[in-house]
C-alpha positions in Angstrom: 66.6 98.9 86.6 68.0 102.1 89.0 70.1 102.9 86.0 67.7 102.9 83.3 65.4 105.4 86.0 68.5 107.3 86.5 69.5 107.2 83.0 65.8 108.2 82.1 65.7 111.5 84.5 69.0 112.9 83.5 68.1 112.8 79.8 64.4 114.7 80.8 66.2 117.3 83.0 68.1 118.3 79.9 65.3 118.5 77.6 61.6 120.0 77.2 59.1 117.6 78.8 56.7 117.7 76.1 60.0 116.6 73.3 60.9 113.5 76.3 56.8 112.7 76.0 56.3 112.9 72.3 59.8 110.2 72.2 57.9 106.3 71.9 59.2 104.2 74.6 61.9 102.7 72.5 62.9 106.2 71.7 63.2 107.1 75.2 64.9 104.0 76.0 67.6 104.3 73.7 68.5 108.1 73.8 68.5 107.5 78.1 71.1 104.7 77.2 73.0 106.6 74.7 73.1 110.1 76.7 73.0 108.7 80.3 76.1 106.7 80.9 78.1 109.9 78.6 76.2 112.4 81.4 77.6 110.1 84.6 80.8 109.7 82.8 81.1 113.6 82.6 80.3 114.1 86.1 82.6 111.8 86.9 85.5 113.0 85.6 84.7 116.2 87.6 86.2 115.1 90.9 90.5 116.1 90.7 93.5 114.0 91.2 93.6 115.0 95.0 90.1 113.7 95.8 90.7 110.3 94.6 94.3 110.0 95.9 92.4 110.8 99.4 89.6 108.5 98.6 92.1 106.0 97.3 94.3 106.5 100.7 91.7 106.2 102.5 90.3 102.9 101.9 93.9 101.9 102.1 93.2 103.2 105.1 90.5 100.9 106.0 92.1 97.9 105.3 95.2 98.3 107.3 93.6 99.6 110.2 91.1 96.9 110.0 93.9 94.3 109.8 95.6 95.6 112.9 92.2 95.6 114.8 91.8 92.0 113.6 95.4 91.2 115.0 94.1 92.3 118.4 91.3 89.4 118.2 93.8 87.2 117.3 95.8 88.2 120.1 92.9 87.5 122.4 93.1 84.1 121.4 96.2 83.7 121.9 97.8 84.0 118.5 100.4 86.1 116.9 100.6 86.8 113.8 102.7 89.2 112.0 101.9 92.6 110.5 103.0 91.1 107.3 100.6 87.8 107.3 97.8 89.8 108.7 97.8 92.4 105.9 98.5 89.9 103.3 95.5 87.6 104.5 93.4 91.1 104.8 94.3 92.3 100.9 93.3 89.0 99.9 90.2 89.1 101.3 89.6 91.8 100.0 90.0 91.2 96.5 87.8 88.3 97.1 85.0 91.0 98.4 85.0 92.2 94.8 82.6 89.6 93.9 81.4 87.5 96.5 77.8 88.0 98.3 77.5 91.4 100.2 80.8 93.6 101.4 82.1 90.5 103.9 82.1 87.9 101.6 85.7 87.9 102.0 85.6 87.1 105.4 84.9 82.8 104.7 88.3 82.8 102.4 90.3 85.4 105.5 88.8 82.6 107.9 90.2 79.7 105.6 93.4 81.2 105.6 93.8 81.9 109.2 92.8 78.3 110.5 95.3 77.3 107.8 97.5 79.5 109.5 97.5 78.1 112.9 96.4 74.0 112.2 96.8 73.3 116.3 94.2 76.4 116.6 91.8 76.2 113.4 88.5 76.5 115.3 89.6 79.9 117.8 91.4 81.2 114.5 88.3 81.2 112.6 86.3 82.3 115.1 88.3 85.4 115.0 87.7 86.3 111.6 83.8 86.7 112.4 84.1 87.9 115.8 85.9 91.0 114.4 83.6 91.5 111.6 80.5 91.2 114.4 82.2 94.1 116.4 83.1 96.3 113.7 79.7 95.9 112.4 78.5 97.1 116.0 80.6 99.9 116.2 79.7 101.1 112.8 76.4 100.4 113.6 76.7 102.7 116.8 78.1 105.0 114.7 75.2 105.6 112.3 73.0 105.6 115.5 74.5 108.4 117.2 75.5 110.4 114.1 71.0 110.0 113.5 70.7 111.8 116.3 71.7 115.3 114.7 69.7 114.0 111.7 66.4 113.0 113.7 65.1 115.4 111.3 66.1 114.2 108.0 64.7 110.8 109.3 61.3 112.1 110.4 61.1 113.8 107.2 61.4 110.7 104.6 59.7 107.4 105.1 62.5 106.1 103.0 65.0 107.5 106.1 62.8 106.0 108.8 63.0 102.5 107.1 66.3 102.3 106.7 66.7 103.7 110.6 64.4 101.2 112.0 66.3 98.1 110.2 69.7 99.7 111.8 68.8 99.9 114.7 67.0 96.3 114.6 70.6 95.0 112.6 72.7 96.9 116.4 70.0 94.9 118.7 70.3 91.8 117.1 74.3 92.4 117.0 74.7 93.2 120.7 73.0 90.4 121.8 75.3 88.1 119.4 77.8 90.1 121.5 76.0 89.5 125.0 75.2 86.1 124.3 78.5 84.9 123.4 81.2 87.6 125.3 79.7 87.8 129.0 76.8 85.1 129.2 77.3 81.8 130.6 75.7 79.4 127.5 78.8 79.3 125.7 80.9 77.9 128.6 82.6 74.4 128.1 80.2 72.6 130.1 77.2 74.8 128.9 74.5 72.9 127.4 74.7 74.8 123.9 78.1 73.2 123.5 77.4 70.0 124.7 74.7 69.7 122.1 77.0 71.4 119.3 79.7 68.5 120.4 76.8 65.7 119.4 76.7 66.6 115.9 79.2 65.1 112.9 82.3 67.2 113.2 81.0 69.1 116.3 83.8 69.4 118.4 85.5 72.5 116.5 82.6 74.6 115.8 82.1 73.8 120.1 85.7 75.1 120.8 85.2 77.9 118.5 81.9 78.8 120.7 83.2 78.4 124.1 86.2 80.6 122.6 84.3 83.3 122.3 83.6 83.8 126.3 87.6 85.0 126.3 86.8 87.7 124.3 84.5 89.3 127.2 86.6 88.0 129.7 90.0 90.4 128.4 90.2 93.6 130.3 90.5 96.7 128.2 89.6 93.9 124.8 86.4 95.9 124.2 87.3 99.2 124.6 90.9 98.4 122.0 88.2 97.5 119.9 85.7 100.6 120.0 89.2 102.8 119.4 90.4 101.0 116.6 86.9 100.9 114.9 86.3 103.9 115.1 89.3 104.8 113.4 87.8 102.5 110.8 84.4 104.4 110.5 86.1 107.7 109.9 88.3 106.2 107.1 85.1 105.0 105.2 83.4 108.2 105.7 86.3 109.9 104.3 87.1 107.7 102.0 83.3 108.9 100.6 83.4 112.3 101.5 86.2 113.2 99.5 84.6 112.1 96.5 81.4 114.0 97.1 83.2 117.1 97.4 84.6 116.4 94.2 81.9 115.3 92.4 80.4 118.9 93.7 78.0 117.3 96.2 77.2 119.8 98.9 74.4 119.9 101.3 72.6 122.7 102.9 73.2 124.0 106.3 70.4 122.5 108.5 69.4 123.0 112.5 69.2 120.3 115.0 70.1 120.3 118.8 70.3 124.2 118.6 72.8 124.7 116.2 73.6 125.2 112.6 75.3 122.3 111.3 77.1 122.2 108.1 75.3 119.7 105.3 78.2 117.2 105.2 77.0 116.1 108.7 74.4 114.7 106.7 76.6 112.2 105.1 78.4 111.1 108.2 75.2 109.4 108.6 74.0 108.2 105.6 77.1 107.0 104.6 78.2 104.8 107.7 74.4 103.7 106.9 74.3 102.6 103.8 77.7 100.4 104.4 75.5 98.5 107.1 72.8 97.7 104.9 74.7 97.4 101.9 76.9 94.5 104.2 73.5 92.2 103.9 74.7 88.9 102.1 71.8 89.9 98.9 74.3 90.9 95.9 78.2 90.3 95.1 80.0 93.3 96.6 76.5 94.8 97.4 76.6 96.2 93.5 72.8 97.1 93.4 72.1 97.3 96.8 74.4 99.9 97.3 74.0 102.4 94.3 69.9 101.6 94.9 70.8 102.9 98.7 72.6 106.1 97.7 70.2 107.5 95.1 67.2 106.7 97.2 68.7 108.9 100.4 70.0 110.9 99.2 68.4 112.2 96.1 65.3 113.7 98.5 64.0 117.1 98.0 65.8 118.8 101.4 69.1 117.6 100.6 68.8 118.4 96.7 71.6 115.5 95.2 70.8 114.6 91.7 69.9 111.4 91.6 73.2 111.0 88.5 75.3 112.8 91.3 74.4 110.0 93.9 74.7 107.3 91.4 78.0 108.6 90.8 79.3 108.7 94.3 78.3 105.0 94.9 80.5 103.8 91.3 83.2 105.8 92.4 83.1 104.8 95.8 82.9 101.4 94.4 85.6 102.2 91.5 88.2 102.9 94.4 87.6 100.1 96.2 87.6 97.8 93.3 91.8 99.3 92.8 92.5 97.7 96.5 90.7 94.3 95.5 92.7 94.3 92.2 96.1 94.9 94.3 94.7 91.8 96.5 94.3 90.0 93.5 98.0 90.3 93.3 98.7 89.2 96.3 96.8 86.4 96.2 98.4 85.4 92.7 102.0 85.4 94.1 101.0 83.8 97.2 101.4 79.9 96.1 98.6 77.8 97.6 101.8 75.3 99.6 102.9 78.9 101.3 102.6 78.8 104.9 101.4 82.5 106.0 101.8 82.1 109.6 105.2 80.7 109.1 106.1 83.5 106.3 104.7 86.4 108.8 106.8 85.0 111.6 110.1 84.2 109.7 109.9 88.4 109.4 
């Protein structure tokens, strides 16, 4: 539906509005499908060789710094694996992203692998997989929170903004109490009565082990803070990884005031972007196709910031496009990795 809209304006914006009117609706339907996909194509093909290698490197980028964050939760746990197993467990994931529910589908096959990595550990190894994800959700979340500050106004101004504000800031509540909850609190303790009734349910033992793991997480001095540096590392490699293909695709926003200053209009999308990841994260569609290109064209393509609603459309595919080339080198990891292959025992042997 958001294409055939988009599809729809791009073909009015290039003609007189009482030709598009006089068109029947099967008319209008047809020339938006013929000339709409030729008009993103075009625009496309605008952004050069050097924005997509940095896009491209970029969310390279994101993966391996997000691996070596993820070794540091294992290492909190009390397991070591190797660069090597890490990144290979990571690119697989990955390429499993491409298609399962939301951005982090990936994560239930990276958690499969890693118990299977460590069978004397399954239920901490696991554990790990999500615990990562849950803080590098936060700190992205944190992110977009504090890069709305400059922005306040943009979000004041659209309804559409405010929404989307509102639900991150709900998503950072509801993921730093996770946090609170199951780091510093005293529920999750062996002898706590949340695991003691986990332990009373078929096959309860390892999902109670894997709760009364987490409590070592908030008990590691300097654990937290390793993980705010290394995600934030993360953060800016996504917001690159975007950035570059806006300026490429010609996107540029208008100068705007906030706090006193004059702020360049890329600020803008050091919000939005980090933003739109969040929400776009939501288990609703595979990869978050749909949910993410609705996201982009809807804030974007408001009156102050003046994107195109084609030119949004066409950052989100792109953005997409580039990450699809790491889930297809993944794919060929995970094809030469035979099923009987021991990762942990691979990783270490190197």
């Amino acid at each position: 539906m958001i294409f055939h809209v988009i599809f729809c304006n791009e073909v009015q914006l290039s003609m007189p509005s009482a030709a598009w009117q006089s068109l029947t609706r099967w008319e209008q339907r047809r020339l938006a499908w013929t000339e709409g996909p030729k008009a993103l194509w075009e625009m496309s093909n605008r952004v050069r060789p050097v924005e997509l290698a940095t896009s491209f490197a970029a969310c390279g980028l994101v993966i391996l710094v997000g691996g070596l964050r993820w070794r540091q939760v294992l290492r909190a746990q009390g397991l070591d694996l190797s660069v090597a197993a890490v990144m290979r467990i990571s690119l697989v994931a990955q390429f499993f992203n491409a298609f399962l529910l939301g951005t982090a589908g990936g994560d239930v096959v990276k958690a499969w692998y890693a118990a299977r990595s460590v069978p004397e550990k399954k239920p901490e190894a696991a554990l790990t997989v999500f615990a990562d994800r849950l803080l590098g959700m936060v700190a992205l979340l944190l992110f977009a929170a504090l890069l709305m500050i400059p922005n306040v106004g943009l979000v004041l101004e659209y309804k559409r903004h405010e929404t989307v504000a509102l639900l991150l800031l709900g998503m950072l509540a509801a993921a730093g109490f996770l946090i609170g909850v199951g780091f510093y609190s005293d529920l999750l303790q062996h002898d706590g009565w949340v695991p003691r009734m986990v332990r009373r349910l078929p096959k309860g033992d390892s999902f109670s082990r894997a709760l009364v793991a987490c409590r070592q997480f908030g008990h590691q001095p300097g654990f937290m803070t390793r993980m705010a540096l290394w995600s934030l590392l993360v953060n800016v490699c996504v917001v690159v990884a975007f950035v570059s293909l806006a300026n490429g695709l010609g996107i540029q926003l208008p100068e705007f005031t906030s706090l006193g200053m004059t702020l360049p209009g890329q600020v803008r999308l050091w919000y939005v972007i980090p933003a739109i990841v969040c929400v776009a994260a939501l288990p609703v569609t595979p990869a978050g196709l749909g949910v993410r290109e609705h996201l982009f064209v809807w804030l974007l393509a408001v009156p102050s910031l003046g994107v195109k609603p084609g030119a949004a459309l066409s950052l989100s595919l792109l953005g997409y496009t580039v990450n699809l080339l790491w889930s297809v080198i993944g794919g060929i990891v995970y094809l030469v990795l035979p099923e009987r292959e021991d990762i942990a025992a691979a990783g270490a042997a190197e």
